[in-house]
N, C-alpha and C positions, 0 to 999 in steps of 0.2 A: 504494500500500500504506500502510495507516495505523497508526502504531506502537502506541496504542490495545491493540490486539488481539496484538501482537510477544509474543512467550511464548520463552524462551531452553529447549533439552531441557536435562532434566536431567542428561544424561552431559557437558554442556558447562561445569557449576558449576563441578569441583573445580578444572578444567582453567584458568577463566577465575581463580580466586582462589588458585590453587596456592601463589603464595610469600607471600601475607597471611592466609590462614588459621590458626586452630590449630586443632587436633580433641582436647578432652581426651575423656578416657575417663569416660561416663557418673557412674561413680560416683565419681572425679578431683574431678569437676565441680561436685557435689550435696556432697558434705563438705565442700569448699572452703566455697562458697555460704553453705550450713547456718550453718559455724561463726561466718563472719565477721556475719552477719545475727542471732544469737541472741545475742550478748553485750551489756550492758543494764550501767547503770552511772550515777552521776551525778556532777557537777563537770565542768568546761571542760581540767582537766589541762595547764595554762598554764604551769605548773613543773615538768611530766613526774615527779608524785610521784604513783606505783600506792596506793592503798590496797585491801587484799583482804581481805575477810569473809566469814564462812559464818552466814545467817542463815535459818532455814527461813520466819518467819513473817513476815518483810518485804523488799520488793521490794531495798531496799538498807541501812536500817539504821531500828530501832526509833527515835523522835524522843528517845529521852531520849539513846541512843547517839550520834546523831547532833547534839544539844546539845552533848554530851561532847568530842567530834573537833572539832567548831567552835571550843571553848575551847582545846583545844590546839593548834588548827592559830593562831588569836588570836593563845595566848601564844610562838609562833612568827613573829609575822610574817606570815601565809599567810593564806588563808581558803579555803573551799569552792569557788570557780572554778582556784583554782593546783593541784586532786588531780582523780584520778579512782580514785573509787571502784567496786570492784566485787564484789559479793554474789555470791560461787563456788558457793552453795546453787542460783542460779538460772540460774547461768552454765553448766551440764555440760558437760563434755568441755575447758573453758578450760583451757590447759597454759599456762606458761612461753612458748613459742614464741610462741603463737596475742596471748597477751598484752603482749608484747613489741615484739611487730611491728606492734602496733594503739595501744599507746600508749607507746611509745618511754622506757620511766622508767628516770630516773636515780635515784630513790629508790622503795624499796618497804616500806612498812608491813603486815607480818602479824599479825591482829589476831585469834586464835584461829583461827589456819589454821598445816597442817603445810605446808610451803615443797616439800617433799618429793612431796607427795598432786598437785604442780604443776610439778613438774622442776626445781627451785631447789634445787641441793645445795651450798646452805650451811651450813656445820660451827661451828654456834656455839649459846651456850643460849638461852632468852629473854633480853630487853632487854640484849641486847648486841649491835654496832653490827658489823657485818662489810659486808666488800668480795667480791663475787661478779660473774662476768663485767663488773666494773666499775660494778656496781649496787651502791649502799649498801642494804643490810639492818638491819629492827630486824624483831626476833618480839618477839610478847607476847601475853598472854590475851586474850579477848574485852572489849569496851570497857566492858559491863555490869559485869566482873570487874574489870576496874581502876579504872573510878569509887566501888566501893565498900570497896577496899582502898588504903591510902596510903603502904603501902609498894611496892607495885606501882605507882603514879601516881610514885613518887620513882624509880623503876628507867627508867619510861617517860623523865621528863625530864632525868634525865640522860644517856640515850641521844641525848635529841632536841637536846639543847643542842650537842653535839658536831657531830652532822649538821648542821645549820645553824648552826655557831656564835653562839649565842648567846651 
């Protein structure tokens, strides 16, 4: 007999895999899958620092905005591989959890995103520095809006000076 041809029936599968299998439930399966495969982002997140954007018309942040966060991340210390950024505009359905669990941050910069619209209830105003499940919080405008306001860039760095002591 030559095993070539050996074909196992099929009522003998479950039987043969019973204690290593898992069976989720179709659509279990497909959300799971979905969520962690669509989320899109750039930076290496070396320093587990979240930054979250909502931006319709680019993939992660307009290059002048993205100029801007460079400078600040500079006058911080940091650069662009220490965060991960993510554009919520093209993220949908990204929560709190989903994000959380994918890039582990100690710090999270809201940058014209409600914290709320994402399951982050933290109780505080713009640029001001709060602690939530252990996560440092800063909110603030969109980065278009605080590169061209300086009193907003003074509220941002004095938030940010604390966080990372500078």
């Amino acid at each position: 007999m030559s095993l070539e041809n050996f074909q196992i029936p099929i009522v003998l599968i479950p039987e043969l895999y019973k204690d290593s299998l898992v069976q989720l439930e179709a659509e279990q399966a497909t959300s799971i899958n979905l969520k962690e495969s669509r989320l899109t982002f750039t930076g290496s997140n070396l320093k587990n620092i979240l930054i979250l954007t909502e931006d319709a018309h680019h993939l992660h942040l307009a290059d002048t905005d993205l100029e801007f966060l460079a400078n600040i991340l500079n006058a911080c210390k940091l650069n662009l591989n220490d965060v991960a950024i993510v554009n919520l505009f093209h993220n949908k359905g990204a929560d709190f959890i989903l994000l959380s669990s994918q890039f582990k941050p100690e710090n999270i910069l809201l940058f014209g995103v409600i914290g709320a619209s994402i399951g982050i209830q933290h109780h505080s105003d713009n640029y001001e520095l709060t602690k939530w499940q252990n996560i440092n919080i800063i909110s603030g405008d969109h980065l278009s809006a605080i590169a061209t306001q300086p009193e907003l860039k003074k509220k941002l760095w004095l938030q940010l000076k604390k966080l990372f002591q500078i």
